[in-house]
N, C-alpha and C positions, 0 to 999 in steps of 0.2 A: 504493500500500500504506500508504503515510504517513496519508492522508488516512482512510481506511479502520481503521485502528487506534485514530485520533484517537476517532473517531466510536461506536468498539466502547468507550472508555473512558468517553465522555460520554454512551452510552447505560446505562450498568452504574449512573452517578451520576442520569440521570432513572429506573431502574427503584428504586430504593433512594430514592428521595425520601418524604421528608421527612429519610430519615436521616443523617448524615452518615458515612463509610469513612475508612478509612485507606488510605497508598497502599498496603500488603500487600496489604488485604482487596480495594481495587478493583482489582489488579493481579491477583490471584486471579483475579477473575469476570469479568474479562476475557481470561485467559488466556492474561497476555502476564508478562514478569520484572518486579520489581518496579525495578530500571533505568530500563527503557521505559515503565512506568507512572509513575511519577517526571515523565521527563518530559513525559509527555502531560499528567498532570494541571498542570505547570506552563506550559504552550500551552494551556489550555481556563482558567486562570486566569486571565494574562496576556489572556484575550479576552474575559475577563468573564463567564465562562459556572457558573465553580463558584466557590467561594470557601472561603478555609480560616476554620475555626469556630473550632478548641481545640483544645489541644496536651495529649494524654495519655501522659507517660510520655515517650519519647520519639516517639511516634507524634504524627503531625500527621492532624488529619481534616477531611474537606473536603465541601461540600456542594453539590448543585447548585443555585445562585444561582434567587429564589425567580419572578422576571422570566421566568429562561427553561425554567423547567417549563410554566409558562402558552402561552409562544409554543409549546412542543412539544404538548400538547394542543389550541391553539385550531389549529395546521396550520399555523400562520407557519413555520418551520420545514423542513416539506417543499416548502419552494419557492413559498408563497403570498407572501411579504411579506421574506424576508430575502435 
């Protein structure tokens, strides 16, 4: 389920690419608390997969690192190469 959820959070950050979220917003469209969203996005950071941009207000927004949009469109990704 872990893994699973990861995956629902870093897909929500390649659907929203180029732009960057906040952990609310991606925590929203993924449909998980903003707790759990919290820390997923700091596990998909920590792996080098998003990265934080700018800090608005108190919200911090994060975007998905510009390397692994590319590996997700070219198939690296689904099991070809990672």
């Amino acid at each position: 389920m872990a893994e699973e959820t990861k995956n629902k959070v870093l897909k929500v950050f390649e659907e929203a690419y180029p732009q960057d979220l906040s952990i609310v917003e991606a925590s929203r469209r993924a449909g998980i608390s903003d707790p759990t969203g919290a820390m997923y996005i700091r596990i998909l950071e920590a792996e080098g997969k998003i990265e934080f941009m700018r800090k608005v207000g108190r919200a911090k927004m994060f975007k998905l690192k510009h390397w692994a949009s590319e590996e997700t469109r070219s198939g690296v990704k689904e099991g070809r190469g990672l």
